[in-house]
mmCIF file of the N, C-alpha and C atoms, coordinates in Angstrom:
data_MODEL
# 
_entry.id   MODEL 
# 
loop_
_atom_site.group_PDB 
_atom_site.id 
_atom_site.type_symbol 
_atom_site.label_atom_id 
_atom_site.label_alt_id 
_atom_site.label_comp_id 
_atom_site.label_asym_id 
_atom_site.label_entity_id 
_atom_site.label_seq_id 
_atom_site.pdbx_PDB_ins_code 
_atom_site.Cartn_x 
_atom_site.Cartn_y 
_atom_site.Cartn_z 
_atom_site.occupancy 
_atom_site.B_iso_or_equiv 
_atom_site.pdbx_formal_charge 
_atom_site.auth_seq_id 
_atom_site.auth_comp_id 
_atom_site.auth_asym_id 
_atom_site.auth_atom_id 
_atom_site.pdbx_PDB_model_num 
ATOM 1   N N  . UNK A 1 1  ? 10.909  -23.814 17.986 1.00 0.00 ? 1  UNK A N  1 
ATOM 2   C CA . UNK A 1 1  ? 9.982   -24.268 19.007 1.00 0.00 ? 1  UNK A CA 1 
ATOM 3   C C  . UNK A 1 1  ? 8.648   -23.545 18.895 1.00 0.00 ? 1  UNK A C  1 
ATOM 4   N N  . UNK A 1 2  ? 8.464   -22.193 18.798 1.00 0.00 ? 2  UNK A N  1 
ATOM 5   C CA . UNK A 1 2  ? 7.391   -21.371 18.760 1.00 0.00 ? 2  UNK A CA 1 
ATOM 6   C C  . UNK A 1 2  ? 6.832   -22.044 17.255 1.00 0.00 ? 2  UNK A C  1 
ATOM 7   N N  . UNK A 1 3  ? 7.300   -21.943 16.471 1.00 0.00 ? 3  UNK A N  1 
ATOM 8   C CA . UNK A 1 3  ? 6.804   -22.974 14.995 1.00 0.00 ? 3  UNK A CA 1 
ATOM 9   C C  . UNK A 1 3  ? 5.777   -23.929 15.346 1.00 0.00 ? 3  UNK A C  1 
ATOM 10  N N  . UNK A 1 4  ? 6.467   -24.838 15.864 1.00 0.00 ? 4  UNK A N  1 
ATOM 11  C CA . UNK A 1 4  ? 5.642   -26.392 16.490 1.00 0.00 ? 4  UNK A CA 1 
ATOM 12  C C  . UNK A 1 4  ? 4.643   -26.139 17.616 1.00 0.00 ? 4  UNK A C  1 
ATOM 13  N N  . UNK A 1 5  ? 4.784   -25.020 18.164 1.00 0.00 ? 5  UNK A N  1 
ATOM 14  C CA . UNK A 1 5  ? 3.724   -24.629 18.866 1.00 0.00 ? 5  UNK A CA 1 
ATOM 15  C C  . UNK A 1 5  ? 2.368   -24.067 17.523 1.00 0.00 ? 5  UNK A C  1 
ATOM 16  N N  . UNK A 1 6  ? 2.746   -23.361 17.208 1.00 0.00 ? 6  UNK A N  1 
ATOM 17  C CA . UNK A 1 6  ? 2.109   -22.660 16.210 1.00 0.00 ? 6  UNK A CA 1 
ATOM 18  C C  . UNK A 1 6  ? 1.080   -23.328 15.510 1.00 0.00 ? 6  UNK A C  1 
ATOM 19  N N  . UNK A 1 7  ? 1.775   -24.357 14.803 1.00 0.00 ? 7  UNK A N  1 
ATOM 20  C CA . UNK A 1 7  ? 1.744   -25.073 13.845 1.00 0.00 ? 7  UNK A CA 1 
ATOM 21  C C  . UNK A 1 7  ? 0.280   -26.335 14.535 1.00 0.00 ? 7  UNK A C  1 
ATOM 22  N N  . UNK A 1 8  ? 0.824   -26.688 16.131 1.00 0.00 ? 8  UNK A N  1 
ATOM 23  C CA . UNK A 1 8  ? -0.117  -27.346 16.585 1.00 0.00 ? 8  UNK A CA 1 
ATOM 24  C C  . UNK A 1 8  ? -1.323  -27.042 16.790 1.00 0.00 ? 8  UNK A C  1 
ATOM 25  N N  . UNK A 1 9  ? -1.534  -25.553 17.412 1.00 0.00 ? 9  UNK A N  1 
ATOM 26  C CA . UNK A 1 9  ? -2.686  -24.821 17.672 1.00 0.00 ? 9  UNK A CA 1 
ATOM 27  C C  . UNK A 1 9  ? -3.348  -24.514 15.856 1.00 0.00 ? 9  UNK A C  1 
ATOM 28  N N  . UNK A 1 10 ? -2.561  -24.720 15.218 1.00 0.00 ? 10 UNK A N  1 
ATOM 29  C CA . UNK A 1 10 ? -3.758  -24.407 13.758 1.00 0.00 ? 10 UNK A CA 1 
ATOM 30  C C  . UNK A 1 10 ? -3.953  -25.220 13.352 1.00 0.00 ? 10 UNK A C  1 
ATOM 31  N N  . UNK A 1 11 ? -3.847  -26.648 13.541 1.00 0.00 ? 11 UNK A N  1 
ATOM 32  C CA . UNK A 1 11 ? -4.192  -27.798 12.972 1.00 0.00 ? 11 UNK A CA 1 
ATOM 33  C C  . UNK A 1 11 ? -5.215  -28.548 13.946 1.00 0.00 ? 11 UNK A C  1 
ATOM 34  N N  . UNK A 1 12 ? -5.672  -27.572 15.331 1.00 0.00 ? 12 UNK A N  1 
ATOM 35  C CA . UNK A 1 12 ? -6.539  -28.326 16.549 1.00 0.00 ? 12 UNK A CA 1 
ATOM 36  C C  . UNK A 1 12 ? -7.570  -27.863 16.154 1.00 0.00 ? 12 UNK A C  1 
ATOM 37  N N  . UNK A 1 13 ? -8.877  -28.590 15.755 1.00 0.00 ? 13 UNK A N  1 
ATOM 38  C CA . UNK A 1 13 ? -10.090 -27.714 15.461 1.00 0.00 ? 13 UNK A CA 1 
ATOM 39  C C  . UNK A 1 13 ? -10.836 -28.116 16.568 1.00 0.00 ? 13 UNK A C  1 
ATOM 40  N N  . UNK A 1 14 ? -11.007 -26.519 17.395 1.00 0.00 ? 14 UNK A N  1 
ATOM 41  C CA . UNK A 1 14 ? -12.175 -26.273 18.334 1.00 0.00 ? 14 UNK A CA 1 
ATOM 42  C C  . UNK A 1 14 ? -13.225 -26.709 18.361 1.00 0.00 ? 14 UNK A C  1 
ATOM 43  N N  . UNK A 1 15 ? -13.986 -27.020 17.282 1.00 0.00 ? 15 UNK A N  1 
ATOM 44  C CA . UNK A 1 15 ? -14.992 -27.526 17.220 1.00 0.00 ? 15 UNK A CA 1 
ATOM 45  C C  . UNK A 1 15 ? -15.497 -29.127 17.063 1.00 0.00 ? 15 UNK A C  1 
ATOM 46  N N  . UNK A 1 16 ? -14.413 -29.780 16.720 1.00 0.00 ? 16 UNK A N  1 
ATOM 47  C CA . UNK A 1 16 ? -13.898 -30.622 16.408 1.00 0.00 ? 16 UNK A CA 1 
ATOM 48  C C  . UNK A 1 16 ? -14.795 -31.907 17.693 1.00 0.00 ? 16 UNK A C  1 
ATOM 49  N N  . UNK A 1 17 ? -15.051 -31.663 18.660 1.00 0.00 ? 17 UNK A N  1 
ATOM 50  C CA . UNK A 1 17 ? -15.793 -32.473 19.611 1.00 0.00 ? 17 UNK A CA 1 
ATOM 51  C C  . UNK A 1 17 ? -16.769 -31.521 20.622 1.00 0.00 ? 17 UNK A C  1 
ATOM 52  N N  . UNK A 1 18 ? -17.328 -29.953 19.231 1.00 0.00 ? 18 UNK A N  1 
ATOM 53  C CA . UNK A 1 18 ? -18.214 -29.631 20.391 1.00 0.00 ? 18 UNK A CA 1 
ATOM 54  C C  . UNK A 1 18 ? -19.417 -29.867 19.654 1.00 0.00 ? 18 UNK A C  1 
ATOM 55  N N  . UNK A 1 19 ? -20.632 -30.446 20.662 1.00 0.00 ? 19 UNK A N  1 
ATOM 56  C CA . UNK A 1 19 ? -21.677 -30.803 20.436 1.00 0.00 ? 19 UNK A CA 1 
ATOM 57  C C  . UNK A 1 19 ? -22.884 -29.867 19.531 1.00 0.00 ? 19 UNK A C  1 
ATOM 58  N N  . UNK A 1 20 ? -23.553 -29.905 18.383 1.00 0.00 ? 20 UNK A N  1 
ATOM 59  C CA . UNK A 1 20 ? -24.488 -28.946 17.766 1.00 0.00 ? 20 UNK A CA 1 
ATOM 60  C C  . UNK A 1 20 ? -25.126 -28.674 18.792 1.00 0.00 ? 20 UNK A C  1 
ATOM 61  N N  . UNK A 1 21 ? -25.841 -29.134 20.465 1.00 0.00 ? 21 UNK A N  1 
ATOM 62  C CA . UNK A 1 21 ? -26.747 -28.962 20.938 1.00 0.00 ? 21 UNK A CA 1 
ATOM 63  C C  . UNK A 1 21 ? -26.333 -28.412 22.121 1.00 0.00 ? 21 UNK A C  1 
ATOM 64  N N  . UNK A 1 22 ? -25.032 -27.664 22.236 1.00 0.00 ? 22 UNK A N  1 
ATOM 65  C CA . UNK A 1 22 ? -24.391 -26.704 23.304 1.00 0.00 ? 22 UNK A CA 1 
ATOM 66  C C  . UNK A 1 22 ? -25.344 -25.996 23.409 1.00 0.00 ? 22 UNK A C  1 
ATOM 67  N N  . UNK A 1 23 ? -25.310 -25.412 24.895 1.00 0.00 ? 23 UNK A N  1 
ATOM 68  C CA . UNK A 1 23 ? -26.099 -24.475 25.557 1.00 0.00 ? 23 UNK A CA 1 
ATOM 69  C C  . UNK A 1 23 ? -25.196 -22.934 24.643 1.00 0.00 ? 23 UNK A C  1 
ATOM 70  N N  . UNK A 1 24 ? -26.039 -21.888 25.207 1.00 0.00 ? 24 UNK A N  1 
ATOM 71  C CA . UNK A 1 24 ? -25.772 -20.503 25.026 1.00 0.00 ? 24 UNK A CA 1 
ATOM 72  C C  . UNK A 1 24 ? -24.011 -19.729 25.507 1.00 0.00 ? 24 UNK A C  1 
ATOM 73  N N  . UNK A 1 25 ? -24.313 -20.765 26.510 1.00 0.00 ? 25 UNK A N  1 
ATOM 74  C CA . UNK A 1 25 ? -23.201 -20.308 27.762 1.00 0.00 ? 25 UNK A CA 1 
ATOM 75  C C  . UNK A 1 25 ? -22.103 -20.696 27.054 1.00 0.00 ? 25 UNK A C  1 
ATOM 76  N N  . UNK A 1 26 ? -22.148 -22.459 26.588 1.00 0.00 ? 26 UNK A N  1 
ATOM 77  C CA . UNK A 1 26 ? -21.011 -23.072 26.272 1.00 0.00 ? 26 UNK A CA 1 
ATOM 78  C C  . UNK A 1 26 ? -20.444 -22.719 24.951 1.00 0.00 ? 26 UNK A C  1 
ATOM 79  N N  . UNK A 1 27 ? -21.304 -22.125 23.802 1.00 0.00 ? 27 UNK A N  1 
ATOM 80  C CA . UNK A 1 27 ? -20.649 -21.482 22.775 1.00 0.00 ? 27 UNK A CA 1 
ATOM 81  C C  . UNK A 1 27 ? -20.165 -20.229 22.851 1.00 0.00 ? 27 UNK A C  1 
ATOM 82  N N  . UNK A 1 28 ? -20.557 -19.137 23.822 1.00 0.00 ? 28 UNK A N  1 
ATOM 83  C CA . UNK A 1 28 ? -19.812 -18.240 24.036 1.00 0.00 ? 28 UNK A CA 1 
ATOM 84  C C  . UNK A 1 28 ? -18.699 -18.603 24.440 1.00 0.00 ? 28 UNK A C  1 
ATOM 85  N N  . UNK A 1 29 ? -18.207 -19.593 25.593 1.00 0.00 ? 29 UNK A N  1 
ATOM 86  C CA . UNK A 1 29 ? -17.103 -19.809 26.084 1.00 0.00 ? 29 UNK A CA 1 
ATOM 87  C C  . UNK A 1 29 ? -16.069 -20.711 24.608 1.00 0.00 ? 29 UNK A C  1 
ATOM 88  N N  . UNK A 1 30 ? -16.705 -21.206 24.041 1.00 0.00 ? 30 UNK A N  1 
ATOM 89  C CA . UNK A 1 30 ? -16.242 -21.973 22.913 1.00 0.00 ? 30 UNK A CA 1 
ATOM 90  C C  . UNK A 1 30 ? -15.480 -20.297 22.380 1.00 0.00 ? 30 UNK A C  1 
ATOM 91  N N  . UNK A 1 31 ? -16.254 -19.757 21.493 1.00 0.00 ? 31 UNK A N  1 
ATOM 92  C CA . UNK A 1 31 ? -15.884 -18.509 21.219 1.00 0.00 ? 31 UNK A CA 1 
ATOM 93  C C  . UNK A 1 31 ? -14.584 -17.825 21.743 1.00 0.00 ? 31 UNK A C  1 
ATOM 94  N N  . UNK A 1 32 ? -14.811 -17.870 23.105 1.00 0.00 ? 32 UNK A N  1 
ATOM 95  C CA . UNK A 1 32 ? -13.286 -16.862 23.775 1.00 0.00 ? 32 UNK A CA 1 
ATOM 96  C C  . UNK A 1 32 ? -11.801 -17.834 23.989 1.00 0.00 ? 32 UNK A C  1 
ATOM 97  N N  . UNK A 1 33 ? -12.651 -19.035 24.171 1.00 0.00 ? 33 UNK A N  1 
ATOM 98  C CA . UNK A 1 33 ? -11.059 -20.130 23.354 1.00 0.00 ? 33 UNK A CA 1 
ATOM 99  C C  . UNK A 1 33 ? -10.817 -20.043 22.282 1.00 0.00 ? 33 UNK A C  1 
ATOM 100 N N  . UNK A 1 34 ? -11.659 -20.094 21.625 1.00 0.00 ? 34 UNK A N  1 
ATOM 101 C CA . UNK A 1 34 ? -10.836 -19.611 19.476 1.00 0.00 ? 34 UNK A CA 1 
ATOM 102 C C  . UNK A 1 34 ? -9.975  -18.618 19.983 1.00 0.00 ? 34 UNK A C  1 
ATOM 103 N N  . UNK A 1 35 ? -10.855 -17.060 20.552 1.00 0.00 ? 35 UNK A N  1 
ATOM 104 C CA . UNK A 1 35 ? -10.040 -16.420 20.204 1.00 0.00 ? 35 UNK A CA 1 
ATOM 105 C C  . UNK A 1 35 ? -8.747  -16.375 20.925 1.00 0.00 ? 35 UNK A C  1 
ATOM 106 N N  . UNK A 1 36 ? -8.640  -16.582 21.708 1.00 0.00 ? 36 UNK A N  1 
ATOM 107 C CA . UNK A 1 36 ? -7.663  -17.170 22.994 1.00 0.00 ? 36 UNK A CA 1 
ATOM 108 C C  . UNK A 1 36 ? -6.206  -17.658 21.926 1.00 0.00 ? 36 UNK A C  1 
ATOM 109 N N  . UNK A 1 37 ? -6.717  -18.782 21.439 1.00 0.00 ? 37 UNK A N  1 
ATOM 110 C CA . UNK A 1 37 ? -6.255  -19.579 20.579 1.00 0.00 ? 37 UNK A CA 1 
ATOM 111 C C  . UNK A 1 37 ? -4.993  -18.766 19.641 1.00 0.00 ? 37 UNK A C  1 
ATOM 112 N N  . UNK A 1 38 ? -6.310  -18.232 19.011 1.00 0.00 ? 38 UNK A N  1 
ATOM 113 C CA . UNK A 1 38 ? -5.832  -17.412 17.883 1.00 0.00 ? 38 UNK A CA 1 
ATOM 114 C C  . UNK A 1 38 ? -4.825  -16.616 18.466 1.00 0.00 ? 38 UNK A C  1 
ATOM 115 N N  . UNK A 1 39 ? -5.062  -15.676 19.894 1.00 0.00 ? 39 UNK A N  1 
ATOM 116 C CA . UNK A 1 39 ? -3.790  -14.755 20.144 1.00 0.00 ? 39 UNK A CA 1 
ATOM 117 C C  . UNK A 1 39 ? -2.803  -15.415 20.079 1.00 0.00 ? 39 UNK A C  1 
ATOM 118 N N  . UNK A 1 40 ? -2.580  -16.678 20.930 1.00 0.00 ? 40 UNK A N  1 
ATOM 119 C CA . UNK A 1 40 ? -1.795  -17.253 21.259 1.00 0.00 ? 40 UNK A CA 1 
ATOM 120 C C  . UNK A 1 40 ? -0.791  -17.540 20.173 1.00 0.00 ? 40 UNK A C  1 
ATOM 121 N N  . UNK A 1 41 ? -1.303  -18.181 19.044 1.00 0.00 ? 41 UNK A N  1 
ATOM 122 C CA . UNK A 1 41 ? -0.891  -18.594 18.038 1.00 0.00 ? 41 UNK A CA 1 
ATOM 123 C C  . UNK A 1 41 ? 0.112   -16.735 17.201 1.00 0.00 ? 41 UNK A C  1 
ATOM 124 N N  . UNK A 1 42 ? -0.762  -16.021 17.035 1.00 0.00 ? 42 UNK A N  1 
ATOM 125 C CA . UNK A 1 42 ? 0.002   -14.672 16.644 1.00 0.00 ? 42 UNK A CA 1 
ATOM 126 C C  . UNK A 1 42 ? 0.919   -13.856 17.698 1.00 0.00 ? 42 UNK A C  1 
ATOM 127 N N  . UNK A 1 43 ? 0.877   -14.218 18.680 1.00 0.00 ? 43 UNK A N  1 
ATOM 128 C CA . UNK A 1 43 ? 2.043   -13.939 19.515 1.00 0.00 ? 43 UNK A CA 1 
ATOM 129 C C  . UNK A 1 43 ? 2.647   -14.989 19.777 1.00 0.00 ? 43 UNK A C  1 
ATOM 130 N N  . UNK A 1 44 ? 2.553   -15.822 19.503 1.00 0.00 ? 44 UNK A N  1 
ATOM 131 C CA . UNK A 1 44 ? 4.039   -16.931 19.019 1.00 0.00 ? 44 UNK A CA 1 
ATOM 132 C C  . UNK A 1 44 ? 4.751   -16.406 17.659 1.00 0.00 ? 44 UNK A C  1 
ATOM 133 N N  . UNK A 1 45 ? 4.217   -16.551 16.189 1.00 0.00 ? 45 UNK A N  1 
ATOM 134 C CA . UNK A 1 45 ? 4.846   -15.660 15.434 1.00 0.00 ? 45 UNK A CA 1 
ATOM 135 C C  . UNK A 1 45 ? 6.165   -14.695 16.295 1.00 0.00 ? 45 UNK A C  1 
ATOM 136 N N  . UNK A 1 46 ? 5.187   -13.785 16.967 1.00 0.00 ? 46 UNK A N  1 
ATOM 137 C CA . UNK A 1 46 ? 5.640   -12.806 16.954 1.00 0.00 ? 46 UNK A CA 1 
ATOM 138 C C  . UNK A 1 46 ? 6.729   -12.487 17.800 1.00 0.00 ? 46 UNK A C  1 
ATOM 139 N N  . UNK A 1 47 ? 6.928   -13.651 18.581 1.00 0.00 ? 47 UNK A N  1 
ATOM 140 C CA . UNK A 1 47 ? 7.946   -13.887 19.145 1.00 0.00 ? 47 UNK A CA 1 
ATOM 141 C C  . UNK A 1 47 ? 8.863   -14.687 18.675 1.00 0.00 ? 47 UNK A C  1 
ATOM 142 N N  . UNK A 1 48 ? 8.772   -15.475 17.414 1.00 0.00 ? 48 UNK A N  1 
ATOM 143 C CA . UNK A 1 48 ? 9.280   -15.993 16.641 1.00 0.00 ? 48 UNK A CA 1 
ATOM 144 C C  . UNK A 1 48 ? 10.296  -15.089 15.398 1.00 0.00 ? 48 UNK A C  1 
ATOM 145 N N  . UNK A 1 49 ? 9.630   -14.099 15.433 1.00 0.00 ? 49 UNK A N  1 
ATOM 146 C CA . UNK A 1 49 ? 10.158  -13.156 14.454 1.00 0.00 ? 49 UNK A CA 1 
ATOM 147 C C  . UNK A 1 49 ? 11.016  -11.946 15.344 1.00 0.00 ? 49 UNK A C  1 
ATOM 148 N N  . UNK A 1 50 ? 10.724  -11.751 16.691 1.00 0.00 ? 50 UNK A N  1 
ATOM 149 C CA . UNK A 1 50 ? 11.615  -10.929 17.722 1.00 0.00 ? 50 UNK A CA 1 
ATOM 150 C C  . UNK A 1 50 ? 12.647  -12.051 17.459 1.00 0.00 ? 50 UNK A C  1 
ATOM 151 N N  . UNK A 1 51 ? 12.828  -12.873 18.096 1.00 0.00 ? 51 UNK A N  1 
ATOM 152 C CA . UNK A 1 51 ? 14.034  -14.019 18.514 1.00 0.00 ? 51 UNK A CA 1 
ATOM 153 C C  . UNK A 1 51 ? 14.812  -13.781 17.069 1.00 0.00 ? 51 UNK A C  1 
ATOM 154 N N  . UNK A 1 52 ? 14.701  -14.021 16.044 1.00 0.00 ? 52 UNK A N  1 
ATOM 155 C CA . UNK A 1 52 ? 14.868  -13.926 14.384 1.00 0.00 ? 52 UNK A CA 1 
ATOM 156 C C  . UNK A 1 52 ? 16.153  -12.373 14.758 1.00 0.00 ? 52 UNK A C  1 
ATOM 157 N N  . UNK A 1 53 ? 15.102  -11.559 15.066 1.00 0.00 ? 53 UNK A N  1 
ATOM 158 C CA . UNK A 1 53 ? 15.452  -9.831  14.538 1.00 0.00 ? 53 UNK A CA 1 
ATOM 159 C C  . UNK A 1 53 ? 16.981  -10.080 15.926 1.00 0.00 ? 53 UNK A C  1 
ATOM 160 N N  . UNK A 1 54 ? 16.608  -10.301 16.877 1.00 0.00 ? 54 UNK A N  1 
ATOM 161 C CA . UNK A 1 54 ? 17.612  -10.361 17.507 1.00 0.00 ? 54 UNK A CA 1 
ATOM 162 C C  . UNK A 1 54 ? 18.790  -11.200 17.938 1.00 0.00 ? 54 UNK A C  1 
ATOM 163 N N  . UNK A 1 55 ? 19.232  -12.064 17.133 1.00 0.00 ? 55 UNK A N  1 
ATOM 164 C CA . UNK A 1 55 ? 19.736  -12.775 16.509 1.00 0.00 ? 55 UNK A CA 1 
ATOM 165 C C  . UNK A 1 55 ? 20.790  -11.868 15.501 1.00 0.00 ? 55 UNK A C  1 
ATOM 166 N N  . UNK A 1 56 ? 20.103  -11.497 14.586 1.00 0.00 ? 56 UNK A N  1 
ATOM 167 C CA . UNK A 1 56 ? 20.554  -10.513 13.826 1.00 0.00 ? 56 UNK A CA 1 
ATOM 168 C C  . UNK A 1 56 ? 21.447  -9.419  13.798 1.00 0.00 ? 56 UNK A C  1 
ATOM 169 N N  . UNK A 1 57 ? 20.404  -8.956  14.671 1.00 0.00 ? 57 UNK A N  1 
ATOM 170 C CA . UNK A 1 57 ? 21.194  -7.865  15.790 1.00 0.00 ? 57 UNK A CA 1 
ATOM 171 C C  . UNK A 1 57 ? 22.600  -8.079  16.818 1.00 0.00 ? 57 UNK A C  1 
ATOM 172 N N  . UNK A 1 58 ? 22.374  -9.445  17.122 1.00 0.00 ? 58 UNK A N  1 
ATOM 173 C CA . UNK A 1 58 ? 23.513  -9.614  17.563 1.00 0.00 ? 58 UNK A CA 1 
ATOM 174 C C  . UNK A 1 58 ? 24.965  -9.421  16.648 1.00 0.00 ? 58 UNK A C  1 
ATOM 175 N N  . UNK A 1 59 ? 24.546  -10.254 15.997 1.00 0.00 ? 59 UNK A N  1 
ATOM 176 C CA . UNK A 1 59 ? 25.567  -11.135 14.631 1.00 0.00 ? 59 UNK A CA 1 
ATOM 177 C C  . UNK A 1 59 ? 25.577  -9.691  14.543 1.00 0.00 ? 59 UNK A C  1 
ATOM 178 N N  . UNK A 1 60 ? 25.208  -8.993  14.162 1.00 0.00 ? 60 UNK A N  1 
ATOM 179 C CA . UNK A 1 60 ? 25.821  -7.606  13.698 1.00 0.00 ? 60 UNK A CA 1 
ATOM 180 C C  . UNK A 1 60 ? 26.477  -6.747  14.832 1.00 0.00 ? 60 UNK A C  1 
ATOM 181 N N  . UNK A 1 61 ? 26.353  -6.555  15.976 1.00 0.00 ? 61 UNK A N  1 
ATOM 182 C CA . UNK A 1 61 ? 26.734  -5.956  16.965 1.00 0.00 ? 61 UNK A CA 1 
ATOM 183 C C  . UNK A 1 61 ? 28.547  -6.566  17.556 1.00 0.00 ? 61 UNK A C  1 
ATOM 184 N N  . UNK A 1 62 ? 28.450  -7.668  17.047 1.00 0.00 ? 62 UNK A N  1 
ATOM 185 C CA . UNK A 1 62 ? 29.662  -8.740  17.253 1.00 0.00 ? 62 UNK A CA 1 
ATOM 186 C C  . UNK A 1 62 ? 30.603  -8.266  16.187 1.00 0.00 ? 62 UNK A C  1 
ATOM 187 N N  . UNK A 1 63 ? 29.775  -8.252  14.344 1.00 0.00 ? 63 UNK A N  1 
ATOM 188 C CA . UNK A 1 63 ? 30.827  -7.360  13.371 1.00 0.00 ? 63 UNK A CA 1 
ATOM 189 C C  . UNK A 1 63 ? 30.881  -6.122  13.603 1.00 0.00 ? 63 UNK A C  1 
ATOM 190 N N  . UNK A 1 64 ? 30.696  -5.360  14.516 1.00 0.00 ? 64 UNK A N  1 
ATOM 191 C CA . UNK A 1 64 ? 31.184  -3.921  14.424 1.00 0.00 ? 64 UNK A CA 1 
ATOM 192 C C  . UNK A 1 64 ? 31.963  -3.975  15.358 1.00 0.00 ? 64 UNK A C  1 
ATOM 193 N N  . UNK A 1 65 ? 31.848  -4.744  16.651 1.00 0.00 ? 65 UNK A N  1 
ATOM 194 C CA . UNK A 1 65 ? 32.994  -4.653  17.717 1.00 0.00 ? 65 UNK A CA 1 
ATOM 195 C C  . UNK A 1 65 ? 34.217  -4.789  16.960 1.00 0.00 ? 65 UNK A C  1 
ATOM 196 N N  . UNK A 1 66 ? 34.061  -6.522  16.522 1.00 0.00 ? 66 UNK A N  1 
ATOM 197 C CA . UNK A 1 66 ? 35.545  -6.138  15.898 1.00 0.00 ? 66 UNK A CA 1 
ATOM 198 C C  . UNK A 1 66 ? 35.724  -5.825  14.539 1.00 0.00 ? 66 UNK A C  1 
ATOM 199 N N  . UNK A 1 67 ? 35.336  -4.924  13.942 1.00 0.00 ? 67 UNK A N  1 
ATOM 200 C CA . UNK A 1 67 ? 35.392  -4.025  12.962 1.00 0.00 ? 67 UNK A CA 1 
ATOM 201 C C  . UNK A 1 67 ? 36.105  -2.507  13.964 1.00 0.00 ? 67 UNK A C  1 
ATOM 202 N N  . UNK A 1 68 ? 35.452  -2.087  14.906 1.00 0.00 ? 68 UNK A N  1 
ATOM 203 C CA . UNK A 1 68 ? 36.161  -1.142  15.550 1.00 0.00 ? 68 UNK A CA 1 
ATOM 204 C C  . UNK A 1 68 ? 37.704  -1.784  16.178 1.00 0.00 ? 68 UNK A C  1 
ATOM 205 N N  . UNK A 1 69 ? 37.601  -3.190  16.648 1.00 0.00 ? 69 UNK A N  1 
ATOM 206 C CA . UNK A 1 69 ? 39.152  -3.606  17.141 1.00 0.00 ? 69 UNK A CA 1 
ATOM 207 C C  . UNK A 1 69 ? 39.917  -3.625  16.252 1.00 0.00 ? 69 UNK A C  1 
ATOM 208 N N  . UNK A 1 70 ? 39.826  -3.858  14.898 1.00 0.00 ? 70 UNK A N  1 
ATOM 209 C CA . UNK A 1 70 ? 41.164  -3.823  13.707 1.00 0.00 ? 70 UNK A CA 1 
ATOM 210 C C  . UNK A 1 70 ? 41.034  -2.580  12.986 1.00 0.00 ? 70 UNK A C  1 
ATOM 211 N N  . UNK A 1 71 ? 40.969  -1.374  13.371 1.00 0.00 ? 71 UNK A N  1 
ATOM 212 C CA . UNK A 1 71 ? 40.810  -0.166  12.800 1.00 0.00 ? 71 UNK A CA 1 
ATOM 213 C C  . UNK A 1 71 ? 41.330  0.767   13.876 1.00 0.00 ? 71 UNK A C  1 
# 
């Protein structure tokens, strides 16, 4: 799910319907949506890759339980 999120926000270009003849105001604000954007997009990753690690962690926490029950 975080993928297809991801994946959507880097294929949306910001600029894509903003006018060459924006005011001052409106390209700064243009500006703090990229970067907006951009977090958004790298903390999806990055919650993409937590969910991953812990997952992992589980599956392994499950073979040692019963690794300790038949021993």
């Amino acid at each position: 799910m975080a993928e297809d999120i991801v994946d959507t926000i880097a294929q949306y270009d910001l600029d894509e319907d903003f006018p060459p003849y924006a005011n001052d105001q409106n390209k700064e604000l243009n500006q703090i949506v990229r970067e907006k954007v951009r977090l958004v997009a790298q903390l999806g990753l990055e919650i993409e890759e937590h969910q991953e690690r812990l997952k992992i962690l589980t599956e392994h926490l499950k073979s040692v339980k019963m690794e300790l029950v038949h021993t």
